[in-house]
C-alpha positions in Angstrom: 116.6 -18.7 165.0 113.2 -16.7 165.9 111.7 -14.6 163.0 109.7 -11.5 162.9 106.4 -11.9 160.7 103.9 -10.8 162.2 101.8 -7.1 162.9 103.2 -6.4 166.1 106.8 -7.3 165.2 107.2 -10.4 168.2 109.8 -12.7 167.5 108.5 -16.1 166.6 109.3 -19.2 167.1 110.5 -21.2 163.9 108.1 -23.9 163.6 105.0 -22.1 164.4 103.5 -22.2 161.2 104.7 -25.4 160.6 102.9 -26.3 163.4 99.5 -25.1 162.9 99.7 -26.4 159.3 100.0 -30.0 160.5 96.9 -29.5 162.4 95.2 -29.0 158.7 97.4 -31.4 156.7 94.6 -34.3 156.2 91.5 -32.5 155.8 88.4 -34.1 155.9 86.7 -34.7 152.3 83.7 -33.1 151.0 81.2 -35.8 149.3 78.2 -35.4 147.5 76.0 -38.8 147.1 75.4 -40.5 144.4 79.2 -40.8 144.5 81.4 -43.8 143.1 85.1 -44.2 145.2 87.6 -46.5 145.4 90.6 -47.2 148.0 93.6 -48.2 147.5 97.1 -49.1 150.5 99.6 -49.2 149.1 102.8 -50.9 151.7 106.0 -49.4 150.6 109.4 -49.3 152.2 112.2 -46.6 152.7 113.2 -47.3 149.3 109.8 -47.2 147.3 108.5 -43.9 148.6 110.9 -41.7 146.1 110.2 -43.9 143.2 106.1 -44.0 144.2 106.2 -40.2 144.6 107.6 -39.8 141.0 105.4 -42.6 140.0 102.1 -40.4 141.2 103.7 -37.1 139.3 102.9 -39.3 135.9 99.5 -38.8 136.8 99.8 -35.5 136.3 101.7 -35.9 132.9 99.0 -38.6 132.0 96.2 -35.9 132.3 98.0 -33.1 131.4 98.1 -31.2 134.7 101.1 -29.6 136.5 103.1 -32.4 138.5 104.3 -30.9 142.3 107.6 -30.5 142.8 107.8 -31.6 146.3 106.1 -34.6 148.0 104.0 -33.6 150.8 101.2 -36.0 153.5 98.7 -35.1 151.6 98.0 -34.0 148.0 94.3 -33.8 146.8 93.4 -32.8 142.6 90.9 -32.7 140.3 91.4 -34.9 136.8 88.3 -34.3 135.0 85.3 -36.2 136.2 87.3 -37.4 138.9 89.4 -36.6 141.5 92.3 -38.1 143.3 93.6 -37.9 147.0 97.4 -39.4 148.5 98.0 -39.5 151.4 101.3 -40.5 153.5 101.6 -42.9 155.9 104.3 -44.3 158.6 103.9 -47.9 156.5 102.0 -47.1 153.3 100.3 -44.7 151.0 96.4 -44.8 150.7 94.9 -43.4 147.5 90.8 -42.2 147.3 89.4 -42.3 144.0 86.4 -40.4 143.8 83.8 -39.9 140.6 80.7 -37.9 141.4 79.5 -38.6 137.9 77.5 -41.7 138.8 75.6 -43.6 136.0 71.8 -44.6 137.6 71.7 -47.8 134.9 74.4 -49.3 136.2 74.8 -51.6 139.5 76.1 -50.4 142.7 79.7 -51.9 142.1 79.6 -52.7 137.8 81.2 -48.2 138.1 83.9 -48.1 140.3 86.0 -45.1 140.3 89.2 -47.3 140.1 88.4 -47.5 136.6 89.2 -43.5 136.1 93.0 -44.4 136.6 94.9 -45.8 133.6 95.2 -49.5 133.8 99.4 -49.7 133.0 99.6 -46.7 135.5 98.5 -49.1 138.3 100.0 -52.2 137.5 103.4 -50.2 137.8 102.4 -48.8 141.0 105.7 -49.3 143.2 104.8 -51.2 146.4 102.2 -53.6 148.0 98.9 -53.2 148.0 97.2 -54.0 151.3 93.6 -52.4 151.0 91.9 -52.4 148.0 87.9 -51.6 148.1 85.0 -49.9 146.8 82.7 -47.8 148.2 79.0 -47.2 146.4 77.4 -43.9 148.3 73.7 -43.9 147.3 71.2 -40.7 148.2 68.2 -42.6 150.3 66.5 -39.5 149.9 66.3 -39.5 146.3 65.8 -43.6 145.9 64.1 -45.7 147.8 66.4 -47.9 149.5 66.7 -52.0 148.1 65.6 -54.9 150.1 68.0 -57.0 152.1 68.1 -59.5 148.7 68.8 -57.0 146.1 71.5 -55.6 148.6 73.2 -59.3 148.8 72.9 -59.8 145.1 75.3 -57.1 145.0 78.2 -58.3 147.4 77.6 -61.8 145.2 75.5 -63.7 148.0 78.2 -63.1 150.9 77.2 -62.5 154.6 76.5 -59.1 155.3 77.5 -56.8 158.2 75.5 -53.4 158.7 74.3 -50.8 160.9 73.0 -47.6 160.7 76.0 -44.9 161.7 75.8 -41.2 163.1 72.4 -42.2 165.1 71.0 -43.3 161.8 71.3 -40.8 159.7 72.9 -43.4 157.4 73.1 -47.1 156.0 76.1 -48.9 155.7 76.5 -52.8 154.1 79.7 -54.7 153.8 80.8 -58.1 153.8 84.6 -57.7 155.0 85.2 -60.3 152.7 87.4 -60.0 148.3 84.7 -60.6 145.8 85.2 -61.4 142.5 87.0 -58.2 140.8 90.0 -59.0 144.3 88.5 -56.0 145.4 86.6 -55.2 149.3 82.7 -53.6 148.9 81.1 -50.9 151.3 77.4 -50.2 150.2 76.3 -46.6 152.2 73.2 -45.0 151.8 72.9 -41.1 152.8 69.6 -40.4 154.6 70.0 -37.2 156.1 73.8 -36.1 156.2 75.6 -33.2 154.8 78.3 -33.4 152.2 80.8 -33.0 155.1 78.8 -35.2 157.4 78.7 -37.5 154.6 82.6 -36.9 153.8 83.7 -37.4 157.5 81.8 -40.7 158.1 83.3 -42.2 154.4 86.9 -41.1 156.2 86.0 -43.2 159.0 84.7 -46.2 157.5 87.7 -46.2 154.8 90.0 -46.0 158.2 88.6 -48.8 159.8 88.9 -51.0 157.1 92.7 -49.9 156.0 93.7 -50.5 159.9 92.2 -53.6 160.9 94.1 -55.0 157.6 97.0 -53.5 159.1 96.6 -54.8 162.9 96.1 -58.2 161.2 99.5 -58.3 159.5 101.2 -59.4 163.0 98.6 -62.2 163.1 100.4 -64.5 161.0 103.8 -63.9 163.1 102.2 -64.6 166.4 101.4 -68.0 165.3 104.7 -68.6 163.7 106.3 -67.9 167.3 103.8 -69.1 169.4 105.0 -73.3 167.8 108.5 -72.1 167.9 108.3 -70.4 172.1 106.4 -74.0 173.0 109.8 -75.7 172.2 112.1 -72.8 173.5 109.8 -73.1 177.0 110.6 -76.9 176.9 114.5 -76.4 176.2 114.1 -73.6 179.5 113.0 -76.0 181.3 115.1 -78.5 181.2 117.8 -76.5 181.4 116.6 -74.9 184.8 116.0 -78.4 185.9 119.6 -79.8 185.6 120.7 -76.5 187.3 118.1 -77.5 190.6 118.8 -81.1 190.1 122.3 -81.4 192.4 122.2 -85.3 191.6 122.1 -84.4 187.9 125.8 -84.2 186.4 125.3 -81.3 184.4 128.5 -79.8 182.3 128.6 -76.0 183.0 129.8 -75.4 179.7 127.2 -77.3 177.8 124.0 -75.7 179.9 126.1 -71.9 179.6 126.3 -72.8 175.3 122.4 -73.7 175.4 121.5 -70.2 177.1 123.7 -68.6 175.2 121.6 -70.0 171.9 118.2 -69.4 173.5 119.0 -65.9 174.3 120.2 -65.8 171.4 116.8 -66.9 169.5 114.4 -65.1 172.0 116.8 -61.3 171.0 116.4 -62.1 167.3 112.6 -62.5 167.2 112.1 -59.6 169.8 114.0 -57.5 166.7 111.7 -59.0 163.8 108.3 -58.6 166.2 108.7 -55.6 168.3 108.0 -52.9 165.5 104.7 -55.2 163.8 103.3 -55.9 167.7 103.8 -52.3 168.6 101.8 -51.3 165.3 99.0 -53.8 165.6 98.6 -52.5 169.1 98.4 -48.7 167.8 96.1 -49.5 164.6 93.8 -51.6 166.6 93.3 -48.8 169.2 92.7 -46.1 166.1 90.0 -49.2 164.7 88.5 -49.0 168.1 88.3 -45.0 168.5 87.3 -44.9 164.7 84.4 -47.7 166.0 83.8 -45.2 168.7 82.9 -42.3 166.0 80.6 -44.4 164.1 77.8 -44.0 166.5 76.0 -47.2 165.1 72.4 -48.4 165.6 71.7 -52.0 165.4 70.6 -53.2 162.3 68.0 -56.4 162.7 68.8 -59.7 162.6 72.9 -58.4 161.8 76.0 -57.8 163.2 77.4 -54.3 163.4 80.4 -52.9 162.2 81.8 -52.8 166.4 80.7 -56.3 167.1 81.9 -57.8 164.2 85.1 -56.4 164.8 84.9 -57.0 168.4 84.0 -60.6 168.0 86.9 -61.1 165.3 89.8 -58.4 165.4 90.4 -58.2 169.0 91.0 -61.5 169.6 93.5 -61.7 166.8 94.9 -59.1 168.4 95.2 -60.3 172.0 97.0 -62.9 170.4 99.7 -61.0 168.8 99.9 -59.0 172.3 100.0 -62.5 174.4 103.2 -63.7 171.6 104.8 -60.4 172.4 104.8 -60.5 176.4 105.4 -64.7 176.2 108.8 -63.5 173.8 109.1 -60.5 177.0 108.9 -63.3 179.9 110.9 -65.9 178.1 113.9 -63.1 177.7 113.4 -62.4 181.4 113.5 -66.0 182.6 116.1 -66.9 180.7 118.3 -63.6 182.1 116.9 -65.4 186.0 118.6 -68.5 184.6 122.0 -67.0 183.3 122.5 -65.3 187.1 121.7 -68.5 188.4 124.5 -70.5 186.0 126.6 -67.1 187.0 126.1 -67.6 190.9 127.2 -71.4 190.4 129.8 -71.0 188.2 131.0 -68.2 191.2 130.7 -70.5 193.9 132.6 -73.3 191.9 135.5 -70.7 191.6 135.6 -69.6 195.2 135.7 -73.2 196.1 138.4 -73.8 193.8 140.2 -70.6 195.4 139.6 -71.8 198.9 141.3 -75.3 197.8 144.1 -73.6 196.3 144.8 -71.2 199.2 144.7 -74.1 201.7 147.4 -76.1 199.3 149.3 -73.0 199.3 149.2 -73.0 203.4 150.1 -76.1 204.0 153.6 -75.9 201.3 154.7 -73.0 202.8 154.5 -74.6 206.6 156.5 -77.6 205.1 158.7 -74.9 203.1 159.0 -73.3 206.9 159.9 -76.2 208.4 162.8 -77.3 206.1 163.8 -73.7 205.9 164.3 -74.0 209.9 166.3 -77.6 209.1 168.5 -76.0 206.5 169.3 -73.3 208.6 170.3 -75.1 211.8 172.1 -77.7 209.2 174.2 -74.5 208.1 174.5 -73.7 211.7 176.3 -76.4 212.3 178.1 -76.6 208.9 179.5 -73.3 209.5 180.8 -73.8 212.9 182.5 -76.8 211.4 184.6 -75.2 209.4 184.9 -72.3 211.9 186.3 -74.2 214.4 188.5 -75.8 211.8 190.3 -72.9 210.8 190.5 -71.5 214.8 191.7 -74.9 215.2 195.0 -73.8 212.7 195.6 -70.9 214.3 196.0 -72.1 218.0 198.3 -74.5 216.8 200.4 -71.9 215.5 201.0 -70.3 218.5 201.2 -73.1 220.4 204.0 -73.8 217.6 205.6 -71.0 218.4 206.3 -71.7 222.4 203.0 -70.8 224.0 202.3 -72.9 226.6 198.6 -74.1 227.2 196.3 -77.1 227.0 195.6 -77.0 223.0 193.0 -79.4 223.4 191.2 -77.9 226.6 191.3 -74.4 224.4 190.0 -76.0 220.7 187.5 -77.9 223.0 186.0 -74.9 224.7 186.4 -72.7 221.3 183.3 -75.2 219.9 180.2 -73.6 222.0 181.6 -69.9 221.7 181.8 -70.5 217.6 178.1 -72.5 217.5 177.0 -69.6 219.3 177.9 -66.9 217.8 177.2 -68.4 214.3 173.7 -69.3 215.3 173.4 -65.1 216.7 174.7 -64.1 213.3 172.2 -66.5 211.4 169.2 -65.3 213.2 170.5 -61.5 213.3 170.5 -62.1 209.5 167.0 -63.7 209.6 165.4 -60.7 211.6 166.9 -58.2 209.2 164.9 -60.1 206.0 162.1 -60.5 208.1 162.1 -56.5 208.8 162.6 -55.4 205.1 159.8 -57.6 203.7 157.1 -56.4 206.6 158.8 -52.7 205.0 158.1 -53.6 201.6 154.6 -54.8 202.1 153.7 -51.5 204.0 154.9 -49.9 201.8 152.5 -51.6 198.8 149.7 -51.4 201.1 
């Protein structure tokens, strides 16, 4: 129902508001560097989110702040020297722990912010966690920034990946790789960004690491399928070849059984896969438009953000999307083949039929025939005992003084009887002839 709220008193529509909030429901963050943060994913299912929602109220208990009363997409609040951000998402909730209190003595990664968070409130944090990292944002304008060996030292001697985002306004280091602590490490140094510039860029890079985790998780099912489709294909196969084969005997009923199973198989996995294909699909085009925002310049002698995820994410993902269209074309083929059982298992029946109908043919000409026998049979049997009984009463007159040839008139009384019994038979015949043609008008 339209409401009136506004200066001019026009009726608006119901989820106007609603609709410009959601435009402004995950605002970008505002970072200052030096800053500590640290990301958390957290996978949870329909029947987690209410318990993790009361679960992330205890925070507020914890540090004696005042706990919402409604969950929401996006909750951001200040506990001290930290602060806190939740966000909600279709599969998980992300959590951005962020301390601007950074101590100088210490090594990029020995603060974290994690460690703001009470240690027994984490480890009952309902639900998977997917992404877990920390992200060290240094001010290149205030320090100089390390050489390439200091900067190892701190991802513990891993490979490195970097670039230099937004045209080169800043530094970025990672190894994509857990270190010790089972936790990811981003190194980014700010050169000449703004706290929102800055805040916008962290957003991004946090993004692209949370969704390439999460376009990965199919990975592991493609390959599960792909072993299991090799052997379905084979089983196809065969079964389409005894169908071509006319010199193979083949047993309709054990070929229609095998379908049945494979079909069978290829709906079941197209259940379990559609949804985590379809998702790997979307997250890896939001890693590639994430990518896209970066705006990286090469760093020497290293592999950027884009190509190392070109190089290694799409592929994995190509994969997942080649399992999904083989599990498509193997349901379609195997329809193809079930028409084709259908169409011989037809033509077996109308052959069958046209067997049938041409037994049926010839018994009713044979049941014609001795119908025509019986009848001139009862032609004669009638006229038999016709003439036998006109035979009793022309003796009786001739009994009673009537002179005439008895056995001239018995002798012509035979062919006027087998006449007139063979009229009345087929007179008889005509008039069952005429009521069934009525009756099957009459249907028609």
């Amino acid at each position: 129902m339209n409401t009136v709220d506004n200066t001019y008193g026009l009726a608006i529509h119901p989820l106007r508001h609603a609709l410009y909030a959601e435009l402004h429901s995950r605002p970008f963050q505002v970072l200052p560097s030096p800053a500590r943060i640290s990301y958390l994913a957290v996978m949870v299912n329909p029947d987690q989110k209410h318990r993790e929602f009361e679960h992330f109220r205890t925070l507020y208990e914890h540090f004696k702040g005042t706990p919402p009363e409604h969950d929401s997409v996006c909750f951001e609040v200040q506990f001290g020297d930290f602060k806190i951000r939740r966000d909600k998402h279709l599969e998980f909730t992300s959590y951005m722990i962020t301390c601007e209190q950074v101590d100088a003595t210490l090594g990029f990664f020995d603060q974290n912010a994690l460690s703001c968070l009470p240690m027994d409130w984490l480890a009952h944090l309902p639900g998977k966690v997917i992404a877990a990292f920390h992200v060290a944002v240094e001010d290149a304008r205030t320090i100089p920034e390390p050489d390439l060996a200091l900067v190892k030292s701190h991802f513990e001697g891993m490979r490195l990946v970097g670039s230099r985002p937004q045209n080169g306004d800043a530094q970025v280091w990672t190894s994509f790789q857990l270190h010790s602590d089972g936790c990811g490490r981003f190194l980014i140094y700010n050169k000449s960004m703004s706290d929102s510039q800055l805040g916008r860029m962290v957003q991004r890079v946090v993004e692209i690491e949370t969704y390439r985790l999460m376009a990965l998780l199919a990975l592991p099912t493609a390959r599960q399928y792909n072993a299991e489709l090799v052997i379905m294909d084979e089983k196809l196969a065969r079964t389409t070849g005894n169908l071509a084969d006319p010199g193979e005997a083949s047993d309709a009923q054990t070929l229609l059984s095998e379908l049945i199973k494979m079909a069978a198989w290829v709906e079941a996995a197209r259940a379990k896969t559609s949804f985590r294909f379809s998702a790997s699909r979307a997250y890896h085009e939001l890693v590639l438009k994430r990518l896209n925002e970066l705006k990286e310049d090469e760093v020497s002698g290293h592999l950027t953000v884009t190509e190392f995820m070109t190089r290694r994410l799409t592929p994995a993902v190509r994969t997942c999307n080649t399992t999904n269209e083989h599990l498509e074309n193997l349901s379609m083929r195997i329809d193809r083949v079930s028409d084709m059982m259908r169409t011989q298992v037809e033509m077996s029946i109308q052959s069958q039929n046209q067997q049938l109908l041409t037994s049926m043919d010839r018994r009713s000409k044979i049941q014609l025939a001795m119908q025509h026998t019986v009848e001139g049979l009862s032609v004669a049997a009638i006229s038999y005992y016709s003439v036998g009984l006109l035979k009793f009463l022309i003796e009786a007159v001739y009994d009673k003084g009537v002179s005439f040839d008895k056995s001239l008139v018995i002798g012509l009384s035979v062919p006027l009887v087998v006449g007139g019994v063979w009229l009345a038979t087929r007179k008889i015949h005509k008039r069952f002839l005429q009521l069934a043609k009525a009756k099957d008008e009459k249907n028609t």
